[in-house]
C-alpha positions, -999 to 999 in steps of 0.1 A, spaced: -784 684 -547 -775 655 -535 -736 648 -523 -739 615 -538 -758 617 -571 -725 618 -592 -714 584 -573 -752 571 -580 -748 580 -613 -719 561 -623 -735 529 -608 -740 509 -643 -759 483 -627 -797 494 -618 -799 473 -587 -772 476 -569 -772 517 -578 -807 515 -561 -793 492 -529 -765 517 -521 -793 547 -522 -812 529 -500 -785 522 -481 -766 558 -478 -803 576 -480 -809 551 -441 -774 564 -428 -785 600 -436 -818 602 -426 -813 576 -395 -781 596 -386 -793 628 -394 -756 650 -377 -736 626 -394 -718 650 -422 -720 632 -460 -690 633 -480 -672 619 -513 -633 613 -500 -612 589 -521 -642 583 -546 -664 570 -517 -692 581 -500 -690 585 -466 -700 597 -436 -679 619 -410 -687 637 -374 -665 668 -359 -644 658 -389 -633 624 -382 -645 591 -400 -674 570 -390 -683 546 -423 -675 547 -453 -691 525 -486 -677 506 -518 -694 488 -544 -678 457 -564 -693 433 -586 -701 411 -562 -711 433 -531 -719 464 -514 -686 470 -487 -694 482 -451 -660 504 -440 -664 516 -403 -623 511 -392 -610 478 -376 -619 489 -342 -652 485 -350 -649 452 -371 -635 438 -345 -662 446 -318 -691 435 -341 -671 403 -358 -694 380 -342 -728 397 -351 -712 401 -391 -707 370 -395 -740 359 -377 -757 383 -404 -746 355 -436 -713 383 -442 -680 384 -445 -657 407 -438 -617 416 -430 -598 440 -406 -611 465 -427 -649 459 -445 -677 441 -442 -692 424 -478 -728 426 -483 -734 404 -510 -763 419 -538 -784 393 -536 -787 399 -494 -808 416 -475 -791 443 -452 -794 440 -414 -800 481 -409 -802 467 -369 -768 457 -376 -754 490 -395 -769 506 -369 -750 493 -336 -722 496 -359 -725 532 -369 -734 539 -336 -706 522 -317 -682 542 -341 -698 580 -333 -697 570 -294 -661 554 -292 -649 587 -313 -665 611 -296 -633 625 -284 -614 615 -313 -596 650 -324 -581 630 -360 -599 616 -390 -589 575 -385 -578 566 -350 -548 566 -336 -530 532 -341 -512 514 -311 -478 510 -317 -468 471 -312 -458 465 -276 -473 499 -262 -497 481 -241 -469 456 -227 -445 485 -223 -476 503 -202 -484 473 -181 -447 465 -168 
């Protein structure tokens, strides 16, 4: 069975129930050692036990959730894509089409960058640790 079918299921809308399987059923298969997983009533997907994306629906859009880090590195490209997004998600309205090329540098960029990473979210910086380190 599939990990997500209950999620699925609860979808009310057709469409959008049918966008986020096409969109989770593309992770899987694209990113085949990517564990799948419901965690805080949202699927997502993990490696060696620590975070890579995670997805949301809302009324008005599907939401992208790979970690700030990643936002950050990729805020340009998002919003070159027609979405918006904060320090946390990326909106993918309905009624757009999904830039996989996109979602895939994304994903990507998250399972290389946490390679090493021995906790589920990554470690914050604590505010002034890099000035502290440089002087």
């Amino acid at each position: 069975m599939n990990v997500f079918s209950d999620y699925l299921a609860q979808m009310d809308e057709p469409s959008q129930r049918a966008r986020t399987s096409e969109v989770l059923d593309w992770v899987g298969q694209t990113f085949p050692a990517l564990e799948r997983r419901i965690a805080w009533n949202q699927p997502m997907f993990t490696d060696h036990g620590t975070f890579i994306v995670g997805f949301s629906t809302a009324r008005h859009h599907l939401a992208v959730a790979p970690e700030a880090a990643a936002i950050a590195h990729f805020s340009g490209q998002i919003k070159q894509a027609g979405y918006q997004h904060t320090k946390l998600l990326i909106r993918i309205p309905w009624r757009a089409d999904v830039d996989f090329s996109l979602l895939g540098k994304i994903i990507g960029f998250n399972i290389a960058d946490k390679a090493d990473c021995a906790t589920f979210w990554r470690k914050q910086a604590k505010p002034g640790a890099a000035a502290k380190s440089q002087g």
